[in-house]
C-alpha positions as CSV (number, residue, x, y, z in Angstrom):
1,X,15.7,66.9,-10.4
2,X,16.2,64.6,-7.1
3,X,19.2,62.3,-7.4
4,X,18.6,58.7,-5.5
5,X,21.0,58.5,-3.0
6,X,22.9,55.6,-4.6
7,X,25.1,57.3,-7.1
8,X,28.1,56.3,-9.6
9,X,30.6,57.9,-11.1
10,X,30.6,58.2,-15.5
11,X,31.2,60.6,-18.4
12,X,29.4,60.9,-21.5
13,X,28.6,63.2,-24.4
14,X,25.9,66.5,-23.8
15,X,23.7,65.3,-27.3
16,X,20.9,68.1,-27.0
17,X,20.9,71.3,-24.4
18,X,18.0,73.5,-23.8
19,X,19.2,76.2,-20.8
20,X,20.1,73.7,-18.1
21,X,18.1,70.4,-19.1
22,X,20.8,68.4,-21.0
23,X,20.8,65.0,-22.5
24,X,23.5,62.9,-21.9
25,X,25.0,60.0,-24.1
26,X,26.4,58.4,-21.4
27,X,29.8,56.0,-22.1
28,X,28.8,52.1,-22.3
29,X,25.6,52.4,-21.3
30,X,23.0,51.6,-24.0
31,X,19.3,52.2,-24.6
32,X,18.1,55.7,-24.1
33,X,20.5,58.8,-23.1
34,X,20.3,60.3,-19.7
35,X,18.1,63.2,-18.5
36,X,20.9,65.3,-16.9
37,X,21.0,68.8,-15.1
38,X,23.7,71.1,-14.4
39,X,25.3,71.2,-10.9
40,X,24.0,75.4,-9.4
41,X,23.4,77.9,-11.6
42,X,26.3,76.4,-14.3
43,X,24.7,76.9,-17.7
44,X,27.6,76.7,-20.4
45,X,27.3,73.0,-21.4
46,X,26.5,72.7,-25.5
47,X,26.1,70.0,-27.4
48,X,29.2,68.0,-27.9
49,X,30.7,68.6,-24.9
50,X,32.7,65.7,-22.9
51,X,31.3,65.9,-19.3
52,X,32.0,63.8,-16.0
53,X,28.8,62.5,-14.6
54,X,27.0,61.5,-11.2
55,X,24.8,58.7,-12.5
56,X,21.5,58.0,-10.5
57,X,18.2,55.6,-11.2
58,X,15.4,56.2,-13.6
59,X,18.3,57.3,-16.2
60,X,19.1,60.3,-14.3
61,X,22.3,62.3,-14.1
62,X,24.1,65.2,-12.7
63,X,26.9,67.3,-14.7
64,X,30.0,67.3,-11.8
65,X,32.3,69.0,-14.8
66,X,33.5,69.7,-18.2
67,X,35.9,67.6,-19.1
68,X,39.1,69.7,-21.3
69,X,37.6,70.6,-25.1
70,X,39.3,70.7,-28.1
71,X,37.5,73.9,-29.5
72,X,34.0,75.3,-29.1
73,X,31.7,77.3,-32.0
74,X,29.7,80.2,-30.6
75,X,28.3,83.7,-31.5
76,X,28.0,86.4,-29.6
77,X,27.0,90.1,-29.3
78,X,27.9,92.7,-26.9
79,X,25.7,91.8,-24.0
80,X,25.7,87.7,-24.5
81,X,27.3,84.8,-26.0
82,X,25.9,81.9,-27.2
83,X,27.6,78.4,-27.3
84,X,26.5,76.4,-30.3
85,X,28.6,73.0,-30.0
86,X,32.0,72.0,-28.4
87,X,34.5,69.4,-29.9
88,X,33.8,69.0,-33.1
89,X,35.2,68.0,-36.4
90,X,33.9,70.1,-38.8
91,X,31.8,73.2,-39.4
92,X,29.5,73.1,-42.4
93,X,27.6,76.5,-43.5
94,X,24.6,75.3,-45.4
95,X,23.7,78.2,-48.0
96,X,21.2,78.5,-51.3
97,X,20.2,80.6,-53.8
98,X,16.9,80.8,-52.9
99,X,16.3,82.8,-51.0
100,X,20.1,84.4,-51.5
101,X,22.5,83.5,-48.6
102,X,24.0,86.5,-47.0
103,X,27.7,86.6,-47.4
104,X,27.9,88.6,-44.6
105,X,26.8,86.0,-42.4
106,X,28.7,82.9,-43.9
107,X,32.2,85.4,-43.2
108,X,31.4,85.6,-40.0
109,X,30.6,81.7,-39.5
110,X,33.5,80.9,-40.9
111,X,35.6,83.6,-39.1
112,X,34.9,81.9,-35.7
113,X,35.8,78.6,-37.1
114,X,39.0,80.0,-38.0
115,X,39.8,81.2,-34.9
116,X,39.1,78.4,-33.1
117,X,41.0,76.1,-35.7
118,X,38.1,74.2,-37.1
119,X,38.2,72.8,-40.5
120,X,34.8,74.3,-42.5
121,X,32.9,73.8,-45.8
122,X,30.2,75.5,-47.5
123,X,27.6,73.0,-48.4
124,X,25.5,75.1,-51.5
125,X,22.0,73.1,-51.2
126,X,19.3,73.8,-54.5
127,X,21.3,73.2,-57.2
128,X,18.0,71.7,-58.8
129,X,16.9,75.8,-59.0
130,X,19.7,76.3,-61.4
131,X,18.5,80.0,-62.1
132,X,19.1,80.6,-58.5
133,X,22.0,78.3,-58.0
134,X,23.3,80.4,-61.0
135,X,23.5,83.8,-59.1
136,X,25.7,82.8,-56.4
137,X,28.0,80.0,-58.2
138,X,31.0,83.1,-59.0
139,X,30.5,84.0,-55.3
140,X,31.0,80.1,-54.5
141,X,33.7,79.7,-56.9
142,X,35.6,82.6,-54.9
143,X,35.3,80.9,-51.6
144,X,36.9,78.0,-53.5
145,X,39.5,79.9,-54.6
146,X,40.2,80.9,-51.3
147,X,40.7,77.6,-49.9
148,X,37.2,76.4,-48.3
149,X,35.2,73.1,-50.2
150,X,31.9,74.0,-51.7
151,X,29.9,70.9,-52.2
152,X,27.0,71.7,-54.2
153,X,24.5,69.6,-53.7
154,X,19.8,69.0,-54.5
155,X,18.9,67.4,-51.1
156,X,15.6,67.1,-51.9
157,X,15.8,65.6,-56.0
158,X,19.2,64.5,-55.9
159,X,19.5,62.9,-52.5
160,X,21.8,59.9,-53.8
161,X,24.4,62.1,-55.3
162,X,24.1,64.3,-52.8
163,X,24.8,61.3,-50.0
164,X,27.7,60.7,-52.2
165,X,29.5,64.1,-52.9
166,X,29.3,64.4,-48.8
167,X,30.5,61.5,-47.9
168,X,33.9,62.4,-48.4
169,X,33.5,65.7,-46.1
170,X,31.4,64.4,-43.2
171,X,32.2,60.6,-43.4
172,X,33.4,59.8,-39.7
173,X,33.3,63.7,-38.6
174,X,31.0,64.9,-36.0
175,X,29.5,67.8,-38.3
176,X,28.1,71.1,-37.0
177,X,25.3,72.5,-39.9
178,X,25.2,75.6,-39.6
179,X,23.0,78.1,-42.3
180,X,20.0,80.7,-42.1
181,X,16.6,80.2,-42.0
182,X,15.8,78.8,-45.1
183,X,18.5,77.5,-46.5
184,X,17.8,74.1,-46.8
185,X,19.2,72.7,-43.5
186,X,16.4,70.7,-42.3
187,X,16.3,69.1,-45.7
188,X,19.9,68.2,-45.7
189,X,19.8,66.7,-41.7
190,X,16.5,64.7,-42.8
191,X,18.6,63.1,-45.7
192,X,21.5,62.4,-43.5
193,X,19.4,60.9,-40.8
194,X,16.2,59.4,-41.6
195,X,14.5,59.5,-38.2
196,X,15.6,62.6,-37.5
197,X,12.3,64.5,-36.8
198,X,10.9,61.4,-34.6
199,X,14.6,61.7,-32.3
200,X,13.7,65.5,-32.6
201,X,10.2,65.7,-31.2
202,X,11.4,62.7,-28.2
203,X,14.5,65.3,-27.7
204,X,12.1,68.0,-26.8
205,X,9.8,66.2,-25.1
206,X,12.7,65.2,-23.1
207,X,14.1,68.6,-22.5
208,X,10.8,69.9,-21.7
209,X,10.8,72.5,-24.4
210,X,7.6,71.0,-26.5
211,X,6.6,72.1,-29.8
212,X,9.7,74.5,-29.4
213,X,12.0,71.9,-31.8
214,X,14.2,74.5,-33.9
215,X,15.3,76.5,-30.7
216,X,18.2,74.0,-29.4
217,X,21.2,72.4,-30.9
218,X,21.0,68.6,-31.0
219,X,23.4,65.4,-32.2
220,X,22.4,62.8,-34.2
221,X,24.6,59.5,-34.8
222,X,24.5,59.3,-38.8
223,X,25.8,55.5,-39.2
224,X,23.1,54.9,-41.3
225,X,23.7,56.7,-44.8
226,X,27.2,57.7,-43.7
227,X,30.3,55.4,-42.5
228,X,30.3,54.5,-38.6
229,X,31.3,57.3,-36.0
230,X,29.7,60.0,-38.5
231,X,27.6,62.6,-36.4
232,X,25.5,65.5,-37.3
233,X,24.9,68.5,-35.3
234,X,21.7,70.5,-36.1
235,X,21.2,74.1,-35.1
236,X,18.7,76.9,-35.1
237,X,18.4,78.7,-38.0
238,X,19.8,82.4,-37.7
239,X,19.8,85.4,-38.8
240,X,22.4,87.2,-36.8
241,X,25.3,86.1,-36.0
242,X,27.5,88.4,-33.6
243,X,31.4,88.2,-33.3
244,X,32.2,90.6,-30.5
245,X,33.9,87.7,-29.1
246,X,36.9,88.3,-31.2
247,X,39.5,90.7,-31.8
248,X,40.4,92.7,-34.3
249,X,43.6,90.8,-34.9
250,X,41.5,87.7,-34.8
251,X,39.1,89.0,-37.6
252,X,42.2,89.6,-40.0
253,X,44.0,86.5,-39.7
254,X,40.8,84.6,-40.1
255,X,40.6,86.0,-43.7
256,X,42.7,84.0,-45.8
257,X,42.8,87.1,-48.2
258,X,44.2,89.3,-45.9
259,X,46.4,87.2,-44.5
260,X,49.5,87.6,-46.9
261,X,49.4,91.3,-46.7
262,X,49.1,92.0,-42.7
263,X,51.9,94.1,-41.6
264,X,53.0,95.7,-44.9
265,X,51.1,99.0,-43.9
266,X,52.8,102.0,-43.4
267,X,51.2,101.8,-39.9
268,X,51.2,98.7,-37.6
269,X,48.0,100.2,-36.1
270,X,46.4,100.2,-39.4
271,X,42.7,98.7,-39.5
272,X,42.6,98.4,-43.5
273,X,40.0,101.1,-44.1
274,X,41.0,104.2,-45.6
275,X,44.2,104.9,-43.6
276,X,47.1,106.3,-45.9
277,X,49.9,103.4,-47.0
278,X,47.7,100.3,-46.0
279,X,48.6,97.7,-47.9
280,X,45.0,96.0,-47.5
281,X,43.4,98.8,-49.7
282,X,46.1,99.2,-52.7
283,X,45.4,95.1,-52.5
284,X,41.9,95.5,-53.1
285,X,42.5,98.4,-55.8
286,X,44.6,96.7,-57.6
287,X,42.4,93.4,-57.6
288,X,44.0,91.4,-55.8
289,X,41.1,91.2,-52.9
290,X,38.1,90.7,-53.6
291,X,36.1,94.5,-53.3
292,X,33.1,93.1,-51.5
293,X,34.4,90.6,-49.1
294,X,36.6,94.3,-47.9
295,X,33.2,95.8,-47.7
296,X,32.3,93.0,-45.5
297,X,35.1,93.1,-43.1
298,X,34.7,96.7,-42.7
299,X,31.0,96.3,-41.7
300,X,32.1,93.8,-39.2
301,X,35.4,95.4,-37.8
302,X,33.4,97.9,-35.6
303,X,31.8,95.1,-33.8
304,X,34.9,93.6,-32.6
305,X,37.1,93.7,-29.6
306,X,39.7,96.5,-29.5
């Protein structure tokens, strides 16, 4: 993208990224937000992200540098990472009954918000399926239990009470939805913000990325049905999502379970699995953690760093 030669100086917010074509709330400006490209080959701008600017005409910019963040969600495997959104207030994991949510998948969402000290809630969309709803409410009521808010909630027949049981949770947050395929997600962002598919398909238009509308994160200001300064981030749905980003010790102190029992074992080394004199295990023998959330961790403890 050329830059006129007549350029000033500005920050702003990344609202939508897709590879190095970002869009750029810029600060005081109104109207539109900025087309905006990375300077070189710099790629790890996300959405939220607080970012110095070089402002040119035709609502142009170039990204000089990331301004200091305050935490940052991402998933990653073993050959790549991938930055989800930067700087935000809360991270909601959108989950149903139908289809079942994988629990697997929620620990590890909520794992990586842990570690990077971001408050999260499980927003448990469907309720008007009660059969369905039915099946995963004793898994729901455990996360309770263990400390996270489940707001249970019928986007789609219930969207008035549903506004009103999140308002509490997201009301002047920015909000990072997070949820599989098929969860509900898109229903939920449409009730928050009624033009969302419009500032969707103009978002990918802008970013060049056409029909292509699920593959990018993007913000949305949600003033509108929630109070002033409220903002939802949208992301792809997944199906994976890969921790190799975090350590061992990481993984265990994000489990709230666990957490009271670390270094009781017999061995300071010990990884909880079958080792003799862990503490972890007798725990889960004796009840006192739940037997399939330990199945979990050990299905994820491989993929970790040593």
């Amino acid at each position: 993208m050329p830059l006129a030669s007549s350029l000033t100086a500005g920050t702003g917010t990344v609202i939508a990224a897709h590879g190095r074509q970002l869009l750029v709330s810029v600060d005081g400006e109104t109207g539109p937000p900025r087309e905006a490209v990375t300077r070189g080959r710099r790629s790890d701008c996300c959405v939220g992200d607080r970012v110095a600017l070089s402002l040119a005409g035709n609502r142009q910019a170039a990204i000089e540098r990331l301004l200091p963040r305050t935490n940052l969600m991402m998933r990653s495997d073993a050959g790549r990472s991938k930055s989800l959104a930067a700087n935000i207030d809360l991270a909601a994991i959108v989950v149903s009954g139908a289809p079942p949510f994988s629990e697997e998948l929620l620990m590890r969402a909520l794992a990586v918000a842990s570690v990077e000290d971001i408050p999260a809630a499980i927003i448990a969309g469907k309720r008007d399926l009660r059969e369905a709803h039915a099946q995963i409410e004793p898994r729901l009521e455990l996360y309770e239990s263990l400390g996270w808010p489940v707001i249970r909630i019928s986007a789609s027949t219930e969207p008035d009470a549903s506004l009103e049981a999140l308002m509490p949770l997201m009301g002047g947050k920015t909000t990072l939805l997070l949820g599989q395929s098929g969860m509900g997600k898109s229903t939920l962002v449409n009730l928050l913000v009624p033009d969302a598919e419009q500032v969707t398909r103009e978002i990918s238009v802008a970013l060049s990325s056409g029909r292509h509308t699920t593959s990018f994160c993007r913000m949305f200001e949600a003033g509108k049905r929630l109070p002033e300064g409220s903002a939802v981030i949208d992301s792809p749905g997944f199906q994976l999502f890969g921790i190799a980003h975090l350590s061992r010790s990481q993984l265990m102190h994000a489990l709230p379970d666990f957490r009271a029992h670390l270094g009781q074992c017999r061995f300071s080394n010990c990884l909880h699995r079958n080792e003799p004199g862990c503490a972890m295990t007798e725990a889960v023998q004796a009840g006192r953690i739940d037997a399939r959330r330990h199945q979990l961790y050990l299905a994820m403890l491989n993929e970790t760093l040593t």
